[in-house]
CHARMM internal coordinates of N, CA and C (Angstrom, degrees):
IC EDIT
DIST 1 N 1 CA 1.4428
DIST 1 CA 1 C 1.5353
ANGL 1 N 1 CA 1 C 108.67
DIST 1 C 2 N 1.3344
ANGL 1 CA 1 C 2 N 116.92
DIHE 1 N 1 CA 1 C 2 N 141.54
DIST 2 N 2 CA 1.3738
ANGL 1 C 2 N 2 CA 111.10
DIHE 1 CA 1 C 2 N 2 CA 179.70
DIST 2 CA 2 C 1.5071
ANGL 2 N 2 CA 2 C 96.63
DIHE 1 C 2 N 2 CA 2 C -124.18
DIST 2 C 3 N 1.8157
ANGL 2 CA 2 C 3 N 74.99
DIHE 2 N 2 CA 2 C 3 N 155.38
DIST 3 N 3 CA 1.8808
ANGL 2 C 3 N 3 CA 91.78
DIHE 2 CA 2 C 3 N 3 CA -159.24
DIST 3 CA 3 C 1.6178
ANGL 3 N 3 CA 3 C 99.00
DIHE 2 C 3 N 3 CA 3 C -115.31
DIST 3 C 4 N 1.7117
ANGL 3 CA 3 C 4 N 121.60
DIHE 3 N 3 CA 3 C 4 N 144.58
DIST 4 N 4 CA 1.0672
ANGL 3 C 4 N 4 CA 103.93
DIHE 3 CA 3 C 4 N 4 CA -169.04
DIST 4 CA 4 C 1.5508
ANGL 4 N 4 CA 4 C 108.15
DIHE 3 C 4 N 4 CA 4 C -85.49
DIST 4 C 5 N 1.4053
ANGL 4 CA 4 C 5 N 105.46
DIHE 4 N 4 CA 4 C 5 N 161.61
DIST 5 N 5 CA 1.2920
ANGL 4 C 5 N 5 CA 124.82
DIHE 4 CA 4 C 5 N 5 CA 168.94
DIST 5 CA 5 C 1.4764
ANGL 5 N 5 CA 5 C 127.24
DIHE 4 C 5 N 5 CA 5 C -75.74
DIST 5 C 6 N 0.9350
ANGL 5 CA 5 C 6 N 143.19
DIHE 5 N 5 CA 5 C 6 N 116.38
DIST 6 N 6 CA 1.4233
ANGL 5 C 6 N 6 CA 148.65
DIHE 5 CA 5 C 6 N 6 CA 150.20
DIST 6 CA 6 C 1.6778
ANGL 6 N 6 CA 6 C 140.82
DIHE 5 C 6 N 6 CA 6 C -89.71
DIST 6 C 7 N 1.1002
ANGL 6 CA 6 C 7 N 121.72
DIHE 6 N 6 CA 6 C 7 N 140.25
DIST 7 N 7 CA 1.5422
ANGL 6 C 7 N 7 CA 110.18
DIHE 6 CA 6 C 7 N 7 CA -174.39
DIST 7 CA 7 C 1.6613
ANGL 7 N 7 CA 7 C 113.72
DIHE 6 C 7 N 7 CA 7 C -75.30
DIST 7 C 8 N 1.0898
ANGL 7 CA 7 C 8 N 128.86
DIHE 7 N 7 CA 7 C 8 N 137.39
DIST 8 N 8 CA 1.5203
ANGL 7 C 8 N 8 CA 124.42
DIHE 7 CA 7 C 8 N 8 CA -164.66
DIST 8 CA 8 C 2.1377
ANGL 8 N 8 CA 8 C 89.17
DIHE 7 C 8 N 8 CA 8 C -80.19
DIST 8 C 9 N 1.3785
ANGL 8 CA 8 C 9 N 101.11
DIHE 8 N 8 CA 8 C 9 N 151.47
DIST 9 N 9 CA 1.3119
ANGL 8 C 9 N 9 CA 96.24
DIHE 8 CA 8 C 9 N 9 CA 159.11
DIST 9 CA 9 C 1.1206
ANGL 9 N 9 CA 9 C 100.40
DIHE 8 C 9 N 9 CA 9 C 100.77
DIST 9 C 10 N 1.4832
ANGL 9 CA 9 C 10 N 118.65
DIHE 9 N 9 CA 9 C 10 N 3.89
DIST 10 N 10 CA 1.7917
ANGL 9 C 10 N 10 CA 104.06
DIHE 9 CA 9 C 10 N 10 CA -168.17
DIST 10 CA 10 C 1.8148
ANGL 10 N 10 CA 10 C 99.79
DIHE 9 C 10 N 10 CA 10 C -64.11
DIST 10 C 11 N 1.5746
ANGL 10 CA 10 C 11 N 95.81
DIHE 10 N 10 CA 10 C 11 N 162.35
DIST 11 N 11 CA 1.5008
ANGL 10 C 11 N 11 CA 106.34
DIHE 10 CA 10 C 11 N 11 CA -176.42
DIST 11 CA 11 C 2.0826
ANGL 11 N 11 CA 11 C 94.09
DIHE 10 C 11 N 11 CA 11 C -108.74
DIST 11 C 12 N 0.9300
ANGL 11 CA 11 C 12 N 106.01
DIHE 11 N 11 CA 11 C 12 N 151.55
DIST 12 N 12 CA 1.8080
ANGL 11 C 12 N 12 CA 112.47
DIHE 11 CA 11 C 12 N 12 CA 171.01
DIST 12 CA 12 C 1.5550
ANGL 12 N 12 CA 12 C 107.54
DIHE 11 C 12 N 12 CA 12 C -62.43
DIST 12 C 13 N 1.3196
ANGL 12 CA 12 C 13 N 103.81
DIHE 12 N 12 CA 12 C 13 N 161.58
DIST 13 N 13 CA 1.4285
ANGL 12 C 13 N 13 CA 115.41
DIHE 12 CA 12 C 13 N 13 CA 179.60
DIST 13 CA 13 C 1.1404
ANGL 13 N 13 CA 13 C 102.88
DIHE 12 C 13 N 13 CA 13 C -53.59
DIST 13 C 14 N 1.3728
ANGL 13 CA 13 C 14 N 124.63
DIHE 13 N 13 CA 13 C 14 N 127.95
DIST 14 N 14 CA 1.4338
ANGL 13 C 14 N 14 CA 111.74
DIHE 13 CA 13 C 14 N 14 CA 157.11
DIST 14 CA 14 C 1.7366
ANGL 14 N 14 CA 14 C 114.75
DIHE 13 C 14 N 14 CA 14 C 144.43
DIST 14 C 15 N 1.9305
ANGL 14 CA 14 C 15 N 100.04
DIHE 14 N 14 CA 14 C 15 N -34.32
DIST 15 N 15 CA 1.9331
ANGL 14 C 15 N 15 CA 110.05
DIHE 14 CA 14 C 15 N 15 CA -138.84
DIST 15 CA 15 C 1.6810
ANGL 15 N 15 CA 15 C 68.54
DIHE 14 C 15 N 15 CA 15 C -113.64
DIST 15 C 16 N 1.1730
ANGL 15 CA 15 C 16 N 92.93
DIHE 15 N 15 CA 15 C 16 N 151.39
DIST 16 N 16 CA 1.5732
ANGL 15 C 16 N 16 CA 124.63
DIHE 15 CA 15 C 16 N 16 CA 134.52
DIST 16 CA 16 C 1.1709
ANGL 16 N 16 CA 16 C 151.78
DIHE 15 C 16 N 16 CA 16 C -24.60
DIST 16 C 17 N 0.6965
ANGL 16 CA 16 C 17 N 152.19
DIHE 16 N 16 CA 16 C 17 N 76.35
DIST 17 N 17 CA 1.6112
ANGL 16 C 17 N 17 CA 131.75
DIHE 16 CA 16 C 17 N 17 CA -146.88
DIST 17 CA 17 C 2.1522
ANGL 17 N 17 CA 17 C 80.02
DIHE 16 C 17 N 17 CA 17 C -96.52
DIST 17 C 18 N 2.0767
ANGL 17 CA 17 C 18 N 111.29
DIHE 17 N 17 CA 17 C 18 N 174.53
DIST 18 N 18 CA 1.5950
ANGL 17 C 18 N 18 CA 116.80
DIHE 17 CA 17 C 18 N 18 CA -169.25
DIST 18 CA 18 C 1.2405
ANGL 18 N 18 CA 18 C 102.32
DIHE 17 C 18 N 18 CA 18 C -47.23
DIST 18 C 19 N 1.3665
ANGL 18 CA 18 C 19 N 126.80
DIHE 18 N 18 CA 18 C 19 N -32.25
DIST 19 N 19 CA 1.7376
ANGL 18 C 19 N 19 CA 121.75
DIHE 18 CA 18 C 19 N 19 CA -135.07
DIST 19 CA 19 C 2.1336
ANGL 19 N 19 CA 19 C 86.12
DIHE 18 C 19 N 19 CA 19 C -85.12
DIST 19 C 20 N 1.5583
ANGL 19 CA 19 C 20 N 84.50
DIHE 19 N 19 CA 19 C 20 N -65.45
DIST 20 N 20 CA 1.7878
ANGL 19 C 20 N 20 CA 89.99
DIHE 19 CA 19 C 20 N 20 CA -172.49
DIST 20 CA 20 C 1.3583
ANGL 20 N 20 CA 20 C 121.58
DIHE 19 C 20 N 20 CA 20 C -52.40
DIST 20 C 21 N 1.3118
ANGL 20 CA 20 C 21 N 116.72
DIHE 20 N 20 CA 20 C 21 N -26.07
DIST 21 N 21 CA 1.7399
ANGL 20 C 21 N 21 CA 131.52
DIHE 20 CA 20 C 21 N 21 CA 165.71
DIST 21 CA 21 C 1.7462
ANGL 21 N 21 CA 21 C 112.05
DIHE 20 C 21 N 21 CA 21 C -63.27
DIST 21 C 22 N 1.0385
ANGL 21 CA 21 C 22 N 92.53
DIHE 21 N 21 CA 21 C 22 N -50.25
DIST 22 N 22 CA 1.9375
ANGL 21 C 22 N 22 CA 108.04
DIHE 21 CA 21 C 22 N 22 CA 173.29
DIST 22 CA 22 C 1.7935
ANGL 22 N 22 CA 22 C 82.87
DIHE 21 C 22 N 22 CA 22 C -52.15
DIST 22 C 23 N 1.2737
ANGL 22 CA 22 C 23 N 116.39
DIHE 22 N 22 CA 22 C 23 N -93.61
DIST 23 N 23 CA 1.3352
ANGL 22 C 23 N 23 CA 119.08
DIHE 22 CA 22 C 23 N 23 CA -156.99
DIST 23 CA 23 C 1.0461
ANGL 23 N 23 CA 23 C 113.41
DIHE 22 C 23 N 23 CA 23 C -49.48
DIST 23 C 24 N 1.6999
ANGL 23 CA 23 C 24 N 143.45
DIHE 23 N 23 CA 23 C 24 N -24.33
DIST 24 N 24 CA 0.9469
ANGL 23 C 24 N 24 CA 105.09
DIHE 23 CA 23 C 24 N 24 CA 176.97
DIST 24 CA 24 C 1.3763
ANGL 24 N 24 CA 24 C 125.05
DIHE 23 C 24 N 24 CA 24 C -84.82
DIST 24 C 25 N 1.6869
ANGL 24 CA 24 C 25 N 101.80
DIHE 24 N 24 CA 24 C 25 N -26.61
DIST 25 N 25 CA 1.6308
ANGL 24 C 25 N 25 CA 93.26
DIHE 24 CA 24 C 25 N 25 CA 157.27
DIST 25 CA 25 C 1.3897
ANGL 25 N 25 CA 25 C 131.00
DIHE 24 C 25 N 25 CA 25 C -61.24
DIST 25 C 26 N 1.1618
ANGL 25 CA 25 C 26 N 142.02
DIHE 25 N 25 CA 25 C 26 N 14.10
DIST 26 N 26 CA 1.1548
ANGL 25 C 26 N 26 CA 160.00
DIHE 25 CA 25 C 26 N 26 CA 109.30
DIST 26 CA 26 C 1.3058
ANGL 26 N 26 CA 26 C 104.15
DIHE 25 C 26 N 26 CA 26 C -18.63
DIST 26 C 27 N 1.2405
ANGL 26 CA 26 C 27 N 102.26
DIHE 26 N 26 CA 26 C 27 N -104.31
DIST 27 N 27 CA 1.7530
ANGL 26 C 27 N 27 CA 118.97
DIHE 26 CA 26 C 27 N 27 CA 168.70
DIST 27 CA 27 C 1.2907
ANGL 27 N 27 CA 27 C 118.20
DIHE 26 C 27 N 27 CA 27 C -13.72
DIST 27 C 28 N 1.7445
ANGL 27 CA 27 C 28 N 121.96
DIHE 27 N 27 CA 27 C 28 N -59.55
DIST 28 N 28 CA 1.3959
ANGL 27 C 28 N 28 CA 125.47
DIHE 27 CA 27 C 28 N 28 CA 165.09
DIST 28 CA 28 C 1.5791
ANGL 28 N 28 CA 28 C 119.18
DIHE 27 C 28 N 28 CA 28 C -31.42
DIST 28 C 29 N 1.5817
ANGL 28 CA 28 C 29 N 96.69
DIHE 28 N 28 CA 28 C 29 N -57.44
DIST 29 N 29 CA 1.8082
ANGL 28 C 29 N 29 CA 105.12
DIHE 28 CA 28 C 29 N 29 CA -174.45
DIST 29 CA 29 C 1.0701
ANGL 29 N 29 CA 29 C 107.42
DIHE 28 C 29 N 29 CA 29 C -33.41
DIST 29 C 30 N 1.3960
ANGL 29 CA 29 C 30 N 122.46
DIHE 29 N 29 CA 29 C 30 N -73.47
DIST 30 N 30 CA 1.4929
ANGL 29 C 30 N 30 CA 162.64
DIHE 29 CA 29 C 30 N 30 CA 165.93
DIST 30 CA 30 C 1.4983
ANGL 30 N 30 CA 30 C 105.05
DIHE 29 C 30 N 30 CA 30 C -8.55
DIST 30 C 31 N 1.4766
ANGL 30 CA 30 C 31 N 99.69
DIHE 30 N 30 CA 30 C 31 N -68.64
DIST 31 N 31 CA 1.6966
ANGL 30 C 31 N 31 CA 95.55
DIHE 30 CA 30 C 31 N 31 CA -168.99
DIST 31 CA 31 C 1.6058
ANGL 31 N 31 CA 31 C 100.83
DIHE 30 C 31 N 31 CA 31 C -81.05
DIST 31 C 32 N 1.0054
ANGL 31 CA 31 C 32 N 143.07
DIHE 31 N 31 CA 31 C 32 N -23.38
DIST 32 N 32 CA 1.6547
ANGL 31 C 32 N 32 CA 128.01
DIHE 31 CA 31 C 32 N 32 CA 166.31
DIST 32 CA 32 C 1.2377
ANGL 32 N 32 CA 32 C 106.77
DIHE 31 C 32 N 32 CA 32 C -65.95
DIST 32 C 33 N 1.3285
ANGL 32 CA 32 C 33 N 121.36
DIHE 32 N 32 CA 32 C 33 N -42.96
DIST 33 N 33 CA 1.9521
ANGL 32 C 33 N 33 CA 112.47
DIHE 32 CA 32 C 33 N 33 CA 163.94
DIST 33 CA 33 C 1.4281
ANGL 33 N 33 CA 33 C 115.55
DIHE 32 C 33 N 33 CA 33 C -52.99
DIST 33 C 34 N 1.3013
ANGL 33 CA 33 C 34 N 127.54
DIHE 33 N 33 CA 33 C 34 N 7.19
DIST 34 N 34 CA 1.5856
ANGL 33 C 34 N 34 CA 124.12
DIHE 33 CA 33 C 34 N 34 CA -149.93
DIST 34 CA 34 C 1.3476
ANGL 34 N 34 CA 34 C 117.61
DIHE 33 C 34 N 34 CA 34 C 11.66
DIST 34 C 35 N 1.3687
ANGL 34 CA 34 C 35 N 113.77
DIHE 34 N 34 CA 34 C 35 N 61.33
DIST 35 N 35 CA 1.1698
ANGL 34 C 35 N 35 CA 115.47
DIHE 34 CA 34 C 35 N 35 CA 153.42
DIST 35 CA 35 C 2.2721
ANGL 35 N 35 CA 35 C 121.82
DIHE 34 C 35 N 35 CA 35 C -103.71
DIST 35 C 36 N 1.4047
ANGL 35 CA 35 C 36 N 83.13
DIHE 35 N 35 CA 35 C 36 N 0.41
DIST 36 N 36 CA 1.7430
ANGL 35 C 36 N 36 CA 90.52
DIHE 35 CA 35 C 36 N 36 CA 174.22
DIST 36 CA 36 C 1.6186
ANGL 36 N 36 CA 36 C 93.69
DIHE 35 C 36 N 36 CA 36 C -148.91
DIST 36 C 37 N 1.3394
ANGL 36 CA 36 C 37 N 95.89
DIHE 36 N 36 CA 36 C 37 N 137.58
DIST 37 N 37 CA 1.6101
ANGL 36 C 37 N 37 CA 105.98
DIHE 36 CA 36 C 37 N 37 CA -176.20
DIST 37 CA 37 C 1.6252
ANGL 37 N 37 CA 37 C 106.93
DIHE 36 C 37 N 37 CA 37 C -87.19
DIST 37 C 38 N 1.4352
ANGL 37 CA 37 C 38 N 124.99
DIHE 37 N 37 CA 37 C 38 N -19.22
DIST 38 N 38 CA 1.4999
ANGL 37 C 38 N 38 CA 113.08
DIHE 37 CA 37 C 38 N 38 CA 171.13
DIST 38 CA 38 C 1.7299
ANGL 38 N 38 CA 38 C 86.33
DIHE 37 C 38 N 38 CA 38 C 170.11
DIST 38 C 39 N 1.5176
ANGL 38 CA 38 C 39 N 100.74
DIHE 38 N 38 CA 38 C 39 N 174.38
DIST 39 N 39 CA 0.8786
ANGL 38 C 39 N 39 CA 123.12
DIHE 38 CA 38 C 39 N 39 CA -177.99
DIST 39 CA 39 C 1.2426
ANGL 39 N 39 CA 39 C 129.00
DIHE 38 C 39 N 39 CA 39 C 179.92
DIST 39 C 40 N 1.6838
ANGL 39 CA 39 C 40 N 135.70
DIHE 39 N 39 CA 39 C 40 N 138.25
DIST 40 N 40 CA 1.2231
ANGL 39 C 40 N 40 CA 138.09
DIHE 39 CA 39 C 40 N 40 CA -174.00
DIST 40 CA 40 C 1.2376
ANGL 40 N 40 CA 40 C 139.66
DIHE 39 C 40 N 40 CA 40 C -121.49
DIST 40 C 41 N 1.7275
ANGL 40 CA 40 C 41 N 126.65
DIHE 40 N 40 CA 40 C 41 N 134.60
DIST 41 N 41 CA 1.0954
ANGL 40 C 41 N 41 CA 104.34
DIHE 40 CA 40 C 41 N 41 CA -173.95
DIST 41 CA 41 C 1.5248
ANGL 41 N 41 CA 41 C 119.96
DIHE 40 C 41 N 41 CA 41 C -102.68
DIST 41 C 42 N 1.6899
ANGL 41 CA 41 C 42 N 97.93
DIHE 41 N 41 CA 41 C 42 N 131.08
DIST 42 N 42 CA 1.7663
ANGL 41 C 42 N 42 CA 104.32
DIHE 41 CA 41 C 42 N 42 CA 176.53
DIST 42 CA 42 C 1.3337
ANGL 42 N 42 CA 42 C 133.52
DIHE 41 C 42 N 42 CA 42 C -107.10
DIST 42 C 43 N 1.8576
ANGL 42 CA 42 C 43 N 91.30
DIHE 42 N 42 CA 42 C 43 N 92.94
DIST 43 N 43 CA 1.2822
ANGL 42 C 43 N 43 CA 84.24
DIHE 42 CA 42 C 43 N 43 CA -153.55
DIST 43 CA 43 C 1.5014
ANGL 43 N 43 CA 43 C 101.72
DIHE 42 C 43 N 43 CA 43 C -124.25
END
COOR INIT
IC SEED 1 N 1 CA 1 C
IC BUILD
């Protein structure tokens, strides 16, 4: 019988995992520079 696999570590609907948190503060910089008018995370 095979059993399914999963990735250890999952985060809940919703969070961030470092990379997308990094970027969106990224993103933040950005839109107070007005260089990005907004943006959302769908996660």
């Amino acid at each position: 019988m095979r059993q399914s696999i999963q990735a250890l570590g999952r985060l809940r609907t919703g969070a961030m995992n470092k990379t997308e948190a990094a970027y969106a503060q990224h993103l933040e910089a950005q839109k107070v520079a007005g260089r990005v008018a907004w943006f959302k995370f769908e996660g």
